[in-house]
N, C-alpha and C positions, 0 to 999 in steps of 0.2 A: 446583577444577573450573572448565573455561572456558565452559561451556553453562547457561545458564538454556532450559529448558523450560516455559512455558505452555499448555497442551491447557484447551480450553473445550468446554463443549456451549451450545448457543444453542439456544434454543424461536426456531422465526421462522413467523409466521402465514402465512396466505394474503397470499402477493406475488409478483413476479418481479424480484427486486434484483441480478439477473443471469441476462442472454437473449442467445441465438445470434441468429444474422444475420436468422432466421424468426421472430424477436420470442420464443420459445419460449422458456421457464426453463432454463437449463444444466442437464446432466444427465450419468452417468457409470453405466457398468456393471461396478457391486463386488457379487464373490462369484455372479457369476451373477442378481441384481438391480438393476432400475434407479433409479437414486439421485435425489437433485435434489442441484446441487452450485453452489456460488459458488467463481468460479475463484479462483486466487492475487492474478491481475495484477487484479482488481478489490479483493481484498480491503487491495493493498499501496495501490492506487491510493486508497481512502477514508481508510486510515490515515493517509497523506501529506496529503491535504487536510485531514480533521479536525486532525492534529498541526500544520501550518501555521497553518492559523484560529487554531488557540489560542494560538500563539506567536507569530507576526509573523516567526520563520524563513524565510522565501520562496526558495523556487527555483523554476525556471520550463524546463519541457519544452515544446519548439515546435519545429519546422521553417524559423522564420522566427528565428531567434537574432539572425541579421546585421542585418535589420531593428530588430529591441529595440534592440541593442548602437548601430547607427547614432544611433539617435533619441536616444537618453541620451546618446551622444557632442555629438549638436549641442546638448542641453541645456546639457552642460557647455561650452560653448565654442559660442558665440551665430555667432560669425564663420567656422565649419566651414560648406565646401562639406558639401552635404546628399548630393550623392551622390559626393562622392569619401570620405567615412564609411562609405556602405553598400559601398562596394569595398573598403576596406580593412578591415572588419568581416566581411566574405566570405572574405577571405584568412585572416582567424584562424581563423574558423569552419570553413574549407575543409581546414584543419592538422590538423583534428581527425575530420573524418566527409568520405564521399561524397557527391558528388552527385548529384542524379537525373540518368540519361542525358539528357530530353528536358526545355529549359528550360518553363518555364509562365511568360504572362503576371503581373505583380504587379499588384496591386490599385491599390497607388499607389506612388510613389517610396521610401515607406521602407519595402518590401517586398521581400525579395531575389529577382530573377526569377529565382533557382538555386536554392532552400532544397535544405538537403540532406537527409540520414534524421534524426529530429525525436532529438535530443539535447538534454543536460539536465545547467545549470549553476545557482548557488546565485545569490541575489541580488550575493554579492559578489564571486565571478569577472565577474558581465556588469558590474559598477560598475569592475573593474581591466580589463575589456579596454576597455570605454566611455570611461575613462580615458586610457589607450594611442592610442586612434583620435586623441580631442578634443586631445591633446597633440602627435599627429605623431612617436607613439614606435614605430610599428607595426612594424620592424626595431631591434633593439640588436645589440653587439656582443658576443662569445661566445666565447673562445677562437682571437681575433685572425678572427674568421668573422661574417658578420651572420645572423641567425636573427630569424625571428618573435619577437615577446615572448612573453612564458609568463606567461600568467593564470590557467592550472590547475595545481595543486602533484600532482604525480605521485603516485598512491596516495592521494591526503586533501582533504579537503575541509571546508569549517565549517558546510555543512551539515548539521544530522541526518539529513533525510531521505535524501539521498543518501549518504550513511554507511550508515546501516542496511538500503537496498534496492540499491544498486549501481547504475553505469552501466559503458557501451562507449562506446570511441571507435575506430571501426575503421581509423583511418590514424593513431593514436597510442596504441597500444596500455598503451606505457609506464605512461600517464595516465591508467588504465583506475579505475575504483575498486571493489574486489571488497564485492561484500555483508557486512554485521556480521549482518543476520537474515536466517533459513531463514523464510518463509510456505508453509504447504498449503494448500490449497482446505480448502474445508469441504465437506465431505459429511453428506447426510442418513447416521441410524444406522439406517435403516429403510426397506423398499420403498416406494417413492412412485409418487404420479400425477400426469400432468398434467391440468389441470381447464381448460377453455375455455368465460370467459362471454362470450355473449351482450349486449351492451350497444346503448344507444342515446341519442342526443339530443334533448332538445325543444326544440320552434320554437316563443317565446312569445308570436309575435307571431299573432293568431288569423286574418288575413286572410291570412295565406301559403299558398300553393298546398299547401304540404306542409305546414300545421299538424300537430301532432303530432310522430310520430319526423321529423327532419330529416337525421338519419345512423344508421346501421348499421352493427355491427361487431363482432368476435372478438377478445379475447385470451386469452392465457394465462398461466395460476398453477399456484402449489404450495404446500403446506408442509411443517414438518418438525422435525424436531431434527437441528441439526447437530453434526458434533465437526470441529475443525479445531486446528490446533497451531500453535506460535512458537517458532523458537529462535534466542534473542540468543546469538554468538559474543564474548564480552567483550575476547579477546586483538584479532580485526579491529577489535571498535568503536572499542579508542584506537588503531591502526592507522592507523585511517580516518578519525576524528574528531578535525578542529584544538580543540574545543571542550572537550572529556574534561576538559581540567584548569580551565578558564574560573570566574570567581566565579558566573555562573549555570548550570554544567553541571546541577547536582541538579534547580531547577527544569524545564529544557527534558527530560533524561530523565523525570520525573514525567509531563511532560505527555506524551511518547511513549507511554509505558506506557500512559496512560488511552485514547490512541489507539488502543494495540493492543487493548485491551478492546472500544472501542466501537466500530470503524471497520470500518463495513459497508459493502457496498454501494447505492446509491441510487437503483435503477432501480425506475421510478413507486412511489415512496416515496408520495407527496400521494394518492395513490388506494386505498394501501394501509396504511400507519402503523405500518409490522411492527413494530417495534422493542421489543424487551422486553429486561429485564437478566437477565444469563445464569446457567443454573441453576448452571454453574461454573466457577469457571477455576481449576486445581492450578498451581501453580508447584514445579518440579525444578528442583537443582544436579545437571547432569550430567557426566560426565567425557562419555563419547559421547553425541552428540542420539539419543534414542529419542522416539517418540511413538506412540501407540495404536490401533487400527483395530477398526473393525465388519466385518468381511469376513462375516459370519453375522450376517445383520440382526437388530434388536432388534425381538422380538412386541409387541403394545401389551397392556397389562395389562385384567383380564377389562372393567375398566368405561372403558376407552376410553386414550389416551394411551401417549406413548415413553419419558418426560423420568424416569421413575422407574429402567425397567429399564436404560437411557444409563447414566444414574449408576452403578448397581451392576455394570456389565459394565466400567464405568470401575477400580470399587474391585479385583472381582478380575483384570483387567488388569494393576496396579499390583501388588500383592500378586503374580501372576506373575512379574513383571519382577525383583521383589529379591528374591526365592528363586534366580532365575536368577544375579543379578550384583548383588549388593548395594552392592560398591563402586565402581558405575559411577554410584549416588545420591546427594546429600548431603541437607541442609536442605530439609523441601515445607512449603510450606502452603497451604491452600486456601479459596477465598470461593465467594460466590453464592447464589443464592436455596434450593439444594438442597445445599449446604455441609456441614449438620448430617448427610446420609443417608450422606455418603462414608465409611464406616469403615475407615480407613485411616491408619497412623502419620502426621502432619502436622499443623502447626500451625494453627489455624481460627481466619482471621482476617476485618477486614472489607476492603475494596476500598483506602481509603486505607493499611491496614499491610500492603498486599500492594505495592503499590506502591512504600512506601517499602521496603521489602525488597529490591527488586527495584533502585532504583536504589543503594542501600546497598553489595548484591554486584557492581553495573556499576563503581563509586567505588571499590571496596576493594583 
């Protein structure tokens, strides 16, 4: 089967770890109620930074690419004009994405005053195109023709991040690199509110005109139990991934994995501390990606809470699904704090043998 499946439920307290333009907590209307929701593109966006931190992986999305690429170029080669770098670092750059119609001033010289739509290379494409500028290779020959160099391998990359979440290059289509994981939003499994406090600051200095509150102000929260899902396509991931066969492929998917577990989003995190570990994450081998839905929100039990009835709207969800199509499952097992309640065919394991399960079936 080419599909692992992940579905979790997360308890996430009073936060807003993901807000619209009005500062407001995302939100979504399922089944005719309103949700609280953390979108995808935040949820992908923590994983990639969390998965980063921990491995020293680095890729870098900017608008200013030509710039980076310039400056590393004159690193390597002390005696490069500074800005005939950033012109021919714009020419690579320009191979691959649009540019805005209307130039903007640069802050300073190693700023490209054109960036184009903010595209996204691995630390080691900007090292071979940096390379390229600082050496004066910016043109090779090609089928008796001169052409750009080519710093990006069409289809792949050695990045994991960008392996697993994909990019566009809209004037290089070729070069595109398609997604190895599906990410959903997370939705709450239950009608929610939003809650607006009230807040203020003290002025501790006692002579100020306005001792006492010194500002005033609104924002807004929520919580919830979410469910959201993951699905690694393993046929794209070595597709996509120069790495897949590398002596440390197992460790950096490990640490992916752990990513996709813990990788939230972090809007006013320091004020709020939502973070708790999740009541559970089931892992599927699926031949098609399925994954599960509250479309009929979940009641909260007589004496308060969601995270019990989640679980078991999970279990016969599941139980659903392989009555329906059995052979679309393989191999599950399941962790997390509420692990024990899912009664359901699956091995009950802890976080580190899920894990390794996980990159196990990505290896095998």
């Amino acid at each position: 089967m080419n599909n692992l499946t992940l579905h979790f439920i997360n308890t996430i307290p009073w936060s807003n770890l993901n807000r619209d333009d009005t500062g407001t907590p995302k939100r979504a209307v399922i089944g005719g109620t309103l949700r609280a929701m953390l979108s995808s593109q935040s949820i992908k966006r923590a994983v990639r930074t969390d998965y980063e931190l921990r491995s020293g992986d680095q890729s870098l999305r900017s608008t200013n690419l030509a710039g980076i690429i310039a400056n590393r170029a004159c690193e390597i080669n002390v005696e490069l004009d500074p800005k005939k770098a950033l012109k021919d670092s714009e020419k690579l750059i320009s191979a691959l994405v649009k540019k805005e119609k209307t130039a903007r001033p640069a802050v300073d010289e190693s700023e490209s005053k054109e960036p184009g739509i903010s595209s996204w290379l691995s630390a080691e494409e900007i090292e071979t195109a940096a390379a390229a500028v600082a050496e004066d290779r910016l043109m090779v020959k090609a089928q008796g023709k001169e052409k750009l160099t080519e710093f990006v391998e069409p289809g792949k990359t050695g990045s994991l991040s960008i392996a697993a979440f994909g990019r566009m290059f809209a004037l290089a289509p070729e070069a595109n690199t398609h997604a190895a994981v599906a990410v959903s939003p997370a939705i709450a499994v239950h009608k929610t509110i939003i809650e607006t406090d009230y807040f203020s600051t003290v002025d501790d200095d006692p002579k100020a005109s306005h001792a006492g509150a010194s500002y005033l102000g609104l924002a807004s929260y929520t919580s919830g139990v979410f469910y959201r899902s993951i699905t690694i396509d393993r046929a794209q991931l070595r597709r996509a991934w120069t790495g897949h066969d590398s002596e440390n492929a197992r460790e950096q998917l490990s640490l992916m994995v752990y990513s996709l577990v813990y990788g939230l989003p972090s809007g006013k995190k320091n004020v709020t501390a939502p973070y708790v570990q999740p009541l559970l994450v089931l892992s599927e081998e699926q031949a098609h990606r399925v994954a599960y839905d509250f479309e009929t929100p979940v009641l909260a039990e007589a004496d308060g809470g969601y995270g019990e009835q989640a679980v078991k709207t999970i279990a016969q969800q599941v139980e659903a699904a392989r009555a329906f199509d059995a052979a679309n499952f393989g191999r599950s097992a399941v962790a997390g704090t509420s692990a024990a309640r899912l009664e359901i065919a699956a091995e009950q394991v802890d976080l580190d043998r899920l894990v390794a399960n996980a990159v196990d079936w990505i290896l095998a």
